[in-house]
C-alpha positions in Angstrom: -22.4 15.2 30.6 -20.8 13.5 27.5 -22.7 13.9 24.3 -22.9 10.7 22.3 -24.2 10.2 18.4 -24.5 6.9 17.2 -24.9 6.9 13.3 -27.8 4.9 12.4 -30.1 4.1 9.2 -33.3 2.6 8.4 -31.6 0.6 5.9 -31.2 -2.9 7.7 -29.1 -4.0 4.9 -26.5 -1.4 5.6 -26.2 -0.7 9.3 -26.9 -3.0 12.0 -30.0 -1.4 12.9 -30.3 -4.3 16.8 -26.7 -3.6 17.8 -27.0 0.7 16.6 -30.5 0.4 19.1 -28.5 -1.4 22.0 -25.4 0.8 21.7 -28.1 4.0 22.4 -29.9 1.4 25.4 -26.8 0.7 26.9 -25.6 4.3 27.1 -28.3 6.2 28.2 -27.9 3.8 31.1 -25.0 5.4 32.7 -25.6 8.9 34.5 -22.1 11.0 32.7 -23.6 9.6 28.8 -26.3 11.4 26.6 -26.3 9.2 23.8 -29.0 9.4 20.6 -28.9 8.1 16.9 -27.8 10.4 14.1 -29.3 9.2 10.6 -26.7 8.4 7.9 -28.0 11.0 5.3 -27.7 13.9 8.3 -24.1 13.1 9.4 -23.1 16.0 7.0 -24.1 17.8 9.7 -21.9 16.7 12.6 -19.8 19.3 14.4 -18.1 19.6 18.0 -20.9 21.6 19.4 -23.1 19.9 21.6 -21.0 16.5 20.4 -18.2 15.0 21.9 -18.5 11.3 20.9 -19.4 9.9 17.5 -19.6 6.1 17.0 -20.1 4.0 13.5 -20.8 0.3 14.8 -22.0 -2.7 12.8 -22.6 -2.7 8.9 -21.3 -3.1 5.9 -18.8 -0.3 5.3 -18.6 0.0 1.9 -22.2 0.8 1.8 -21.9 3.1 4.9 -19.2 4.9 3.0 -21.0 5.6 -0.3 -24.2 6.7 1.5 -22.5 9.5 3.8 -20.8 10.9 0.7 -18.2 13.3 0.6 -19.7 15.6 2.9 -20.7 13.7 5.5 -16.8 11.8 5.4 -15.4 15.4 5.9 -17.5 16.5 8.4 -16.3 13.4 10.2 -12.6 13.9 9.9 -13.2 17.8 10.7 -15.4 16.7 14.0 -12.6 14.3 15.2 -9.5 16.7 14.1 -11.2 19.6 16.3 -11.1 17.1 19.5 -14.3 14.6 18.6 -13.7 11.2 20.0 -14.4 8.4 17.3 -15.3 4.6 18.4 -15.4 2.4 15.4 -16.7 -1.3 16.0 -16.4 -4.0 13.7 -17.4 -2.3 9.9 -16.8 1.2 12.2 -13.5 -0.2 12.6 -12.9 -1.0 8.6 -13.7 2.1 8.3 -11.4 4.1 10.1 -8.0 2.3 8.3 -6.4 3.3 5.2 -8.1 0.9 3.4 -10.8 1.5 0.7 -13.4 1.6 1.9 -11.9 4.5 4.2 -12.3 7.6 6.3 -8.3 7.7 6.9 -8.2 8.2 10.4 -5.7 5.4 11.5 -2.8 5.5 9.3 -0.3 2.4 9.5 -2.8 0.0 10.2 -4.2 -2.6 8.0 -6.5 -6.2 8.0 -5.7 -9.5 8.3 -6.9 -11.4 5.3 -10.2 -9.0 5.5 -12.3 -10.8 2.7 -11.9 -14.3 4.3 -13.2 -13.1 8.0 -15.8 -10.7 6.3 -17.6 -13.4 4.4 -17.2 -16.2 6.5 -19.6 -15.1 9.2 -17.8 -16.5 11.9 -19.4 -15.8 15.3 -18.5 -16.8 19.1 -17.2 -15.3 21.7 -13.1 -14.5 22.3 -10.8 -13.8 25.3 -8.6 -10.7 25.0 -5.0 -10.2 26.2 -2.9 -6.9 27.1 -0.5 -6.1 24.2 2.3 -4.6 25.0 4.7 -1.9 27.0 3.9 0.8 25.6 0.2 -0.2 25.6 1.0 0.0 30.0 2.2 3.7 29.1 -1.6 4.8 27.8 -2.8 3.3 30.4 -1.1 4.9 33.1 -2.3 8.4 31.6 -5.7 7.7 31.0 -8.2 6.1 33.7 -10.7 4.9 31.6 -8.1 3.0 29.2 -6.8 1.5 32.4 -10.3 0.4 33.1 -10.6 -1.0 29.7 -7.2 -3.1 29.7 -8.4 -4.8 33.0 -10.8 -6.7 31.2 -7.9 -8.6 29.6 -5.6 -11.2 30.6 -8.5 -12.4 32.6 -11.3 -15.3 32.0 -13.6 -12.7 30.2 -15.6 -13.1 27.0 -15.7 -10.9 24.2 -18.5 -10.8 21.3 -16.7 -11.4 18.3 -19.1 -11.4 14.8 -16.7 -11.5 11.5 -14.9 -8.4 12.7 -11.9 -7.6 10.7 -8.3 -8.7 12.3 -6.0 -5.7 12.9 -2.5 -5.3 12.5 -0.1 -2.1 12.8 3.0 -2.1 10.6 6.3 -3.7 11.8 8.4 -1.0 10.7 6.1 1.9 12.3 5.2 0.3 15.4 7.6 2.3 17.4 6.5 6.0 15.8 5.8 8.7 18.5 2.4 9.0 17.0 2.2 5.2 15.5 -1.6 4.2 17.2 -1.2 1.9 19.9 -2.7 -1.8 20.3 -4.3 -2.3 23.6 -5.9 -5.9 23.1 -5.0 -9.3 21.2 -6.9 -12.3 20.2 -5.8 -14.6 23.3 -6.7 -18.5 21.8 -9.8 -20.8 20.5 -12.8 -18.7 19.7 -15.6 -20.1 21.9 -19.9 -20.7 21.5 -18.9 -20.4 17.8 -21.9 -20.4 14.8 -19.5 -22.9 13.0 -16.6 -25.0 12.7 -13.2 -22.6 12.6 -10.0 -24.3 10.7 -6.8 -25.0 12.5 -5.6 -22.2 9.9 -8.0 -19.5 10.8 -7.2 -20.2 14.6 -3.9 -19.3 14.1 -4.2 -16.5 12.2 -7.1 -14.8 14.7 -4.4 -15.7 18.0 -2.4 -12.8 18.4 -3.9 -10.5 15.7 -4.8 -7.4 17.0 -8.7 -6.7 18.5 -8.3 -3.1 19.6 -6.5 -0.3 19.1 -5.9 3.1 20.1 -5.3 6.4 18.1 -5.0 10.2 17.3 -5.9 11.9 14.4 -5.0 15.5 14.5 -6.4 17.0 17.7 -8.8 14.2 18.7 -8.8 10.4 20.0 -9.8 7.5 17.5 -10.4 3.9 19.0 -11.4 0.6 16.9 -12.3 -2.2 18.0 -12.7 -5.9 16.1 -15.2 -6.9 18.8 -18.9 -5.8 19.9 -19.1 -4.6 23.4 -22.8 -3.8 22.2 -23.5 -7.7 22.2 -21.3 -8.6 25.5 -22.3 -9.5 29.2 -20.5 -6.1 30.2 -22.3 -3.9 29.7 -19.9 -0.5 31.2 -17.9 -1.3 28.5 -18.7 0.4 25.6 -19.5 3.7 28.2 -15.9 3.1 28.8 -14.7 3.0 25.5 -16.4 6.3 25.0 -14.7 8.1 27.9 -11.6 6.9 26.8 -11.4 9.1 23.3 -12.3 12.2 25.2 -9.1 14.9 25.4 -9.1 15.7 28.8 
């Protein structure tokens, strides 16, 4: 059984208190996942026993940041570099980069024009495409990455809700342990909230949507989109199996 926390608050203004509720629904739901809500001012506690997953989904990660504190940041990084497995969606994502706001987890990777997508509130749903060579490597060693990747290049719909754009530096993209893109924005967002300009299109195509990385002993992966909000629903058990050290 794979033991999942899911940090949570009552704070509606910090933590997306719906999609944190149906990332615990949608878990439980598969027979291999134990998955329960761990309260921001508690995450000081978290260690590898009786823990093997830990994901930070929708907020506002500033806030998220400032109310774990110091203590509850380091128990993070010591949980994921004893083996944890860290998913990070959308403001779980921010959080993970070397970017202030930060846990520093991901090094090398950075935002796409974060403030503009951030306050925009842009909404609809995305297809995904498969990155890149040595994204096919991963996913040759590790089934439940494979299982991921087959979801792009295909006619599939992804939730996407003002998630940051990703993008891993040019000149360490080829590093042995330089974290790995598995998925791209693949064309015109669709069902969107509002009108999207011609310049935003371009920028979201071909920015990276997830990626996948180590820090120290354990698995980190981030994702720009909300498997919590999608039609499939094995998804985000997948994601979860996929940052475990086999």
């Amino acid at each position: 059984m794979i033991n999942v926390l899911i940090l949570s608050s009552n704070d509606t203004e910090i933590i997306d208190c719906y999609g944190i509720n149906k990332c615990e629904e949608i878990l439980n739901q598969s027979e291999s996942i134990q998955a329960k809500k761990i309260d921001i001012n508690d995450i000081h506690k978290l260690t590898n026993k009786n823990t093997d997953v830990l994901i930070i989904a929708g907020g506002e990660p500033r806030q998220i940041k400032i109310r774990m504190k110091g203590k509850g940041s380091q128990a993070i990084r010591n949980f994921i570099s004893n083996g944890g497995g860290y998913v990070g969606i959308c403001a779980g994502a921010v959080l993970a980069i070397p970017k202030s706001p930060s846990l520093e987890l991901l090094q090398y990777v950075k935002t796409v024009n974060d403030n503009v997508w951030w306050e925009s509130g842009i909404c609809g749903d995305v297809k995904l495409k498969l990155c890149s060579d040595k994204t096919c490597d991963i996913i040759e060693q590790n089934n439940s990455i494979k299982s991921i990747c087959d979801r792009f290049n295909t006619t599939n719909l992804f939730s996407y809700k003002n998630g940051p754009l990703l993008n891993i530096k040019q000149s360490k993209k080829n590093l042995p342990f330089a974290p790995v893109p598995l998925a791209t924005f693949n064309g015109p967002m669709r069902y969107t909230n509002q009108t999207i300009s011609d310049e935003l299109s371009l920028e979201m195509n071909d920015s990276i949507a997830i990626i996948l990385g180590t820090y120290n002993k354990g698995l980190v992966l981030i994702s720009s989109v909300h498997p919590e909000y999608g039609n499939d629903e094995k998804l985000l058990s997948e994601m979860c199996m996929a940052v475990i050290k086999k």
